[in-house]
C-alpha positions, 0 to 999 in steps of 0.5 A, spaced: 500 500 500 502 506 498 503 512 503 498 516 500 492 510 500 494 510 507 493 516 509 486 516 505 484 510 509 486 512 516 482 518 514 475 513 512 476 509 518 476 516 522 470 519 518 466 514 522 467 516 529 462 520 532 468 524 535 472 526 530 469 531 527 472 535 520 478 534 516 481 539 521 480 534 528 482 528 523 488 532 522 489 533 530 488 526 531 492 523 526 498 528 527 499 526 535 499 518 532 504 520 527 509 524 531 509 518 537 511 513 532 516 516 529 519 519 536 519 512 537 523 509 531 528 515 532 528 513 540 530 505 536 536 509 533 538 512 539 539 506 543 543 502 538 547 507 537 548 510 544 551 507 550 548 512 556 541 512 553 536 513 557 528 513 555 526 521 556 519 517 556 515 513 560 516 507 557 510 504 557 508 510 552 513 508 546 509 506 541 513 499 541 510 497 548 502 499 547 501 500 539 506 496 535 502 490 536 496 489 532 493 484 536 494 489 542 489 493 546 483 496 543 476 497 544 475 500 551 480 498 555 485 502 549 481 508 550 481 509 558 490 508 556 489 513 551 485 518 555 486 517 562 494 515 562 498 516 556 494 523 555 495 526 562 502 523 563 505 527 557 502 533 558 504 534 566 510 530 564 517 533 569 522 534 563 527 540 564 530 542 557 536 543 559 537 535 561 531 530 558 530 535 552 527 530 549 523 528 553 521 536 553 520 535 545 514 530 547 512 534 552 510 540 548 508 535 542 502 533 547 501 540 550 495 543 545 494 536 542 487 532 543 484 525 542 478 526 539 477 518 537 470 515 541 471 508 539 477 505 541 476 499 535 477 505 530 483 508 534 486 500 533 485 500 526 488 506 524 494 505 529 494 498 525 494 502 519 500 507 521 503 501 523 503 498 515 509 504 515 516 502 517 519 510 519 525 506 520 527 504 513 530 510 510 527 507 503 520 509 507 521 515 511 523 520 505 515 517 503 513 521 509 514 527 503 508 523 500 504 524 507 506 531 508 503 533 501 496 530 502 496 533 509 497 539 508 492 539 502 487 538 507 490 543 512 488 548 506 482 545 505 481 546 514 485 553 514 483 559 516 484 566 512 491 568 512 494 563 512 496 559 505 502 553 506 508 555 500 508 550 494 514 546 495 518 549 487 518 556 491 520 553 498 526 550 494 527 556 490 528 561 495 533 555 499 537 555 493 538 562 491 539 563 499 544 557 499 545 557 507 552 554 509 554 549 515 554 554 521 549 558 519 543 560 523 537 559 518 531 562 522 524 562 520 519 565 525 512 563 522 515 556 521 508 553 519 509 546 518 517 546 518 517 546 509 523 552 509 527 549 514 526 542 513 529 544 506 533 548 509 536 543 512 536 537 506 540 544 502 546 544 508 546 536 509 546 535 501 551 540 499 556 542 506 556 535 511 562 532 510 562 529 517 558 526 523 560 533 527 558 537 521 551 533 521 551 535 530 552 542 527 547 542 522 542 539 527 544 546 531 543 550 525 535 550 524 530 555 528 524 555 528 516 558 532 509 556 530 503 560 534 498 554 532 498 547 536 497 543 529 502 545 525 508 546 530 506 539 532 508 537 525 513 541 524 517 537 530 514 530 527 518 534 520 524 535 524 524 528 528 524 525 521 530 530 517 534 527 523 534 533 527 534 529 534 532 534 539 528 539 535 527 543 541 529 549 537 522 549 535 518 552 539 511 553 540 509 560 541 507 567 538 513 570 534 510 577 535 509 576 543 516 579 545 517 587 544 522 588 538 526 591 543 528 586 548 531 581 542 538 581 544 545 580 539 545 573 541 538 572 539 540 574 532 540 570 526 544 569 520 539 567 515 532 568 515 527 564 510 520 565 511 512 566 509 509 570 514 500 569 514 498 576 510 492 578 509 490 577 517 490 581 523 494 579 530 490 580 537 489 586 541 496 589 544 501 586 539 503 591 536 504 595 543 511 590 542 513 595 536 516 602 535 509 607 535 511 609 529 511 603 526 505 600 530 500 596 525 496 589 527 496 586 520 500 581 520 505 581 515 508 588 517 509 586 523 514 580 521 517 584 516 519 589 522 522 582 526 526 580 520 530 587 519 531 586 527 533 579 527 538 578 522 545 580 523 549 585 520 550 582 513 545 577 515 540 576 509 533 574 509 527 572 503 521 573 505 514 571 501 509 577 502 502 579 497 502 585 493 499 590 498 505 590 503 508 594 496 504 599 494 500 600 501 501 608 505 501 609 511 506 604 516 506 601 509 510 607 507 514 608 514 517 600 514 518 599 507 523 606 508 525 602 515 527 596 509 530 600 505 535 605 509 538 599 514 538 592 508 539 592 502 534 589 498 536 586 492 532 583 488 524 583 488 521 576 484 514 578 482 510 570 482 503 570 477 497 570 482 495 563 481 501 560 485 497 559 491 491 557 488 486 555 489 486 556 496 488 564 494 488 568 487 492 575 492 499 575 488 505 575 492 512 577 490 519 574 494 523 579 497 531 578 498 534 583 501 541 583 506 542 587 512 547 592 513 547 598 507 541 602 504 538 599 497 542 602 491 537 599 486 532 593 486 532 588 480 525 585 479 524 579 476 517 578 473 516 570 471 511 569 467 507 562 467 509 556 463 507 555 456 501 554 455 498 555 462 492 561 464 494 559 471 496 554 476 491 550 480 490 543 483 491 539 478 498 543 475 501 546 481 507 550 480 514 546 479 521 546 480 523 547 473 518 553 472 523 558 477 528 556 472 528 562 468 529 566 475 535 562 476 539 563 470 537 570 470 540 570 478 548 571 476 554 568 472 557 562 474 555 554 473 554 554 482 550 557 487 556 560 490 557 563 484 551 566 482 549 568 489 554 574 488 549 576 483 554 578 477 553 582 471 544 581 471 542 584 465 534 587 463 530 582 459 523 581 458 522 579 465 527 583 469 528 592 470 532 595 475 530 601 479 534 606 483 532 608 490 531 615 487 526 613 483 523 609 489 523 615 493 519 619 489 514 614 488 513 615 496 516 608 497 510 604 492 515 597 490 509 596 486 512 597 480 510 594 472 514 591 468 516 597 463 517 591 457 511 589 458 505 592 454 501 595 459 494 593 461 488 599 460 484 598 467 479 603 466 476 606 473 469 604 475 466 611 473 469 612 466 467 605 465 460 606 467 459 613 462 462 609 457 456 605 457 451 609 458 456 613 452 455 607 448 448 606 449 445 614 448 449 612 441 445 606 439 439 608 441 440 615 436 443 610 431 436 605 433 432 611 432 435 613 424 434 606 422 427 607 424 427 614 421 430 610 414 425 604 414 419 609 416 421 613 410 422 607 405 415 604 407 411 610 407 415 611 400 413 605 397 406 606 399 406 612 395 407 609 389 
């Protein structure tokens, strides 16, 4: 069976439980199981390799001693272990970071997470189809990719406004033109269910680890903070799998929630990948965290104010935000100056609109900028969308090879290290260049059209609707002088 029909029966056996209740609760519940067992193969892992292990759980809440056996617990007897002992247990259990970090790591996995199965008989089939996955065999982990997919499908399906999980192609795309080296700190401060870390990590493990202490090191690299339960809790499960044992660095919590000024220099990061939720608002008092000329509670130009504080000087940061962050006024105008005088913003990739579809048409752009010196100019580049494609959809999702031009276009040389130097850019169909005066003048509005482009006439709704009307005072009169002409020649013909 494959992972995906997998995933889709556990999800036909959870449709007929009275307590799980739509695709999100179905999410939650799936999501605990599939962390407790993988934390379990990864647990198997250590103990072979480790002399002093030491199990940072009860042991009787491994997986391997309550689920592992399909012919184990079920029915009642499965739930009241479920509900009564393995829930509580983990939620209150005593595990300081600083010596039983895994331990913590389940701890905090447990601390919003909820059974919400009624029938133990359905939790044993689903536990028994779980168990049809074998995450110790490396051949079957990189599957989990294939369950992550169909999840975050749902997820999407399930979410709430604002929040829109970035297609694979423009994650490894922004990873690649970003090419995060061993020793860096790789930061994403809204991680959502782990997608730019976790190919932030593939990138440096693939490209830069050469020993066992480089693979320690890497595990140090990777940081990460989730506001909502559910996609913290598969992002931990993410990390687990990517062989970050102790993925302690990502935390359960509101990026937004501590003052911008109480960020200290060790707190700073040297490269941050990210797509903050845009288009929402945070709660009352968050943007009291922030300078008073800079308060706002949309989300999105909050995270922008972050990611200019947090990084180091020389620090770089790409950073997915919608078309409104360019051209808005206001605040807008004031961080998008911030932006400018104290990074250097590089390069702005305008996406089509239909990147995010269906879940959103708003179009969004990718922002590159490094912390340190003011912007000089900003390249943008414009990619088109695929011959032959009006727009991407379910079913023609963006690809990899879609970003290809952008790529090519980025700088000279045959590697990454050397495009990232972003040498000898020229102006195409697709790519301008703008100086910061000219930004300035237009009053900071990043909006700007591609002049090599035949621009489309948008007509204001006034001036369309006086055309109409225009337009329809001049049928009538044409409508009348043809009644005029008819008139004449049949009363001509009748005075024959």
């Amino acid at each position: 069976m494959s992972v995906s029909s997998a995933v889709k029966s556990i999800q036909d056996i959870m449709r007929k439980d009275a307590g799980v209740d739509g695709d999100a609760q179905r999410l939650g519940q799936l999501s605990w199981l599939l962390f407790l067992k993988v934390f379990d193969a990864q647990e198997e892992m250590l103990e072979f390799e480790q002399d002093n292990y030491k199990v940072p759980i009860p042991e009787k809440y491994l997986w391997r001693n309550w689920a592992a056996d399909g012919q184990g617990i079920t029915g009642d007897e499965l739930l009241d272990f479920v509900n009564d002992e393995l829930f509580p247990d983990l939620k209150n259990l005593v595990a300081p970071i600083a010596t039983n970090p895994r331990g913590f790591v389940a701890k905090e996995a447990f601390s919003d997470a909820f059974n919400y199965m009624k029938n133990g008989t359905l939790l044993r089939q689903v536990i028994n189809k779980l168990n049809e996955i074998d995450f110790t065999d490396a051949s079957e982990r990189h599957l989990f990719g294939d369950i992550y997919e169909q999840i975050l499908r749902d997820l999407q399906s399930a979410g709430n406004a604002g929040e829109f999980y970035t297609p694979r192609a423009v994650t490894r795309f922004i990873v690649q033109m970003m090419d995060p080296q061993l020793g860096e700190s790789i930061f994403d401060p809204a991680c959502g269910t782990g997608g730019f870390l976790a190919c932030s990590f593939d990138h440096v493990k693939d490209h830069y680890v050469k020993t066992a202490n480089d693979h320690q090191t890497l595990q140090q690299q990777i940081r990460g903070v989730e506001k909502k339960q559910l996609p913290h809790l598969l992002c931990t499960t993410n990390m687990l799998l990517h062989g970050i044992e102790v993925p302690v660095q990502i935390r359960h919590a509101n990026t937004l929630n501590k003052p911008l000024s109480s960020w200290d220099i060790e707190d700073q990061v040297d490269v941050i990948v990210t797509n903050p939720p845009f288009g929402g608002t945070e709660e009352d008092g968050i943007e009291k965290n922030f300078p008073s000329e800079y308060q706002t509670r949309e989300t999105a130009d909050l995270f922008l104010q972050l990611i200019i504080e947090v990084l180091k000087t020389k620090g770089r940061a790409a950073v997915v935000l919608p078309d409104g962050t360019l051209f808005g006024e206001g605040v807008k105008t004031k961080i998008k100056k911030l932006l400018l005088d104290e990074c250097n913003l590089h390069t702005l990739v305008r996406l089509p609109n239909s990147v995010f579809a269906p879940y959103t048409s708003i179009k969004t752009n990718i922002l590159f900028f490094e912390k340190g010196e003011p912007t000089k100019d900003v390249w943008y580049y414009e990619l088109p969308l695929p011959a032959g494609i009006k727009a991407f959809n379910k079913t023609k999702p963006m690809k990899l090879e879609d970003l290809n031009s952008c790529r090519d276009w980025w700088g000279e040389g045959d590697t990454m290290a050397q495009k990232a130097r972003r040498q000898n850019r020229q102006e195409n169909e697709q790519a301008w260049k703008v100086s910061i005066d000219e930004i300035i003048q237009r009053n900071y509005n990043l909006d700007i059209k591609n002049p090599h482009q035949e621009e489309q006439i948008i007509h204001n709704p006034d001036e369309l609707l006086a055309d109409y009307h225009q337009q329809q005072t001049d049928i009538d009169q044409l409508r009348d002088q043809i009644k005029a002409i008819l008139s004449n020649a049949f009363a001509g013909k009748a005075g024959e």
